[in-house]
C-alpha positions in Angstrom: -2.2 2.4 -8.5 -3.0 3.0 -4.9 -1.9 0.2 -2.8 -5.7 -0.5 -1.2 -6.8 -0.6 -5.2 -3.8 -3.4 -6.2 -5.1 -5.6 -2.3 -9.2 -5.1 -3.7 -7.7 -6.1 -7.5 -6.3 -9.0 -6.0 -8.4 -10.1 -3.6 -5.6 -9.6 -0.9 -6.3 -8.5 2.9 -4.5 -6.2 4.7 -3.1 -8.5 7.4 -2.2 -11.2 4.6 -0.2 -8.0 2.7 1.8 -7.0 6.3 2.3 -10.9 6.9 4.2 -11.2 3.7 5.9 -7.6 3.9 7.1 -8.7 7.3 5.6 -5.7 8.9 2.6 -4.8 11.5 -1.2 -4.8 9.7 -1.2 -1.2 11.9 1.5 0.1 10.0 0.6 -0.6 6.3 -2.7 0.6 7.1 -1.2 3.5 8.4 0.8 3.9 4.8 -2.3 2.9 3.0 -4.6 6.0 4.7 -1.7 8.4 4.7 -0.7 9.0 7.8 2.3 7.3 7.2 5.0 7.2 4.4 6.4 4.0 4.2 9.9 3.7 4.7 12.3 3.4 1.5 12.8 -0.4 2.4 8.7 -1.1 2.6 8.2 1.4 -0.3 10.7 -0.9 -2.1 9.2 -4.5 -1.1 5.6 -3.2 -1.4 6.6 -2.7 -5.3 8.5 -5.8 -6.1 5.8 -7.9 -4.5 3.5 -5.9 -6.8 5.4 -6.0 -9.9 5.7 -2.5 -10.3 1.9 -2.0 -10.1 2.2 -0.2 -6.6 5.0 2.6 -7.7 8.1 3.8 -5.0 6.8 7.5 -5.9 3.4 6.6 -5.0 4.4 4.8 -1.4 6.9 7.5 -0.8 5.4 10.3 -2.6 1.9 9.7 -3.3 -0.7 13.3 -2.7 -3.7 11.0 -1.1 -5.6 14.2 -1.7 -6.1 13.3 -5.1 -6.6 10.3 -5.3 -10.0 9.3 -6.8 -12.4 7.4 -4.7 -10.8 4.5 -2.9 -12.3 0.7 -3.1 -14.5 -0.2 -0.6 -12.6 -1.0 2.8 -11.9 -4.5 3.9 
């Protein structure tokens, strides 16, 4: 799952997401359009607070190309 599909699932914002990653709303929405990769310590944090639901291969690795069509924006 796509990071912006697990924050629409759970009715989570953007800026409440980086407040409790400890990290700047700019940058995870940076990771979450793909023009960043999260670091290795994000990638890691993003999937514990997710339980696993947000995958280190998809933070890290993820092809944002094919991905299917993403929930609607907050």
């Amino acid at each position: 799952m796509w990071i912006d599909e697990w924050l629409f699932k759970e009715k989570i914002s953007i800026k409440a997401f980086a407040i409790k990653l400890d990290i700047s709303r700019q940058y995870l929405h940076a990771i979450i359009s793909g023009n960043r990769r999260g670091s290795p310590d994000i990638a890691k944090k993003i999937s514990e607070f997710t339980k696993g639901e947000v995958s280190l291969d998809e933070i890290l690795f993820g092809d944002r190309k094919m991905r299917k069509k993403p929930p609607k924006e907050r």
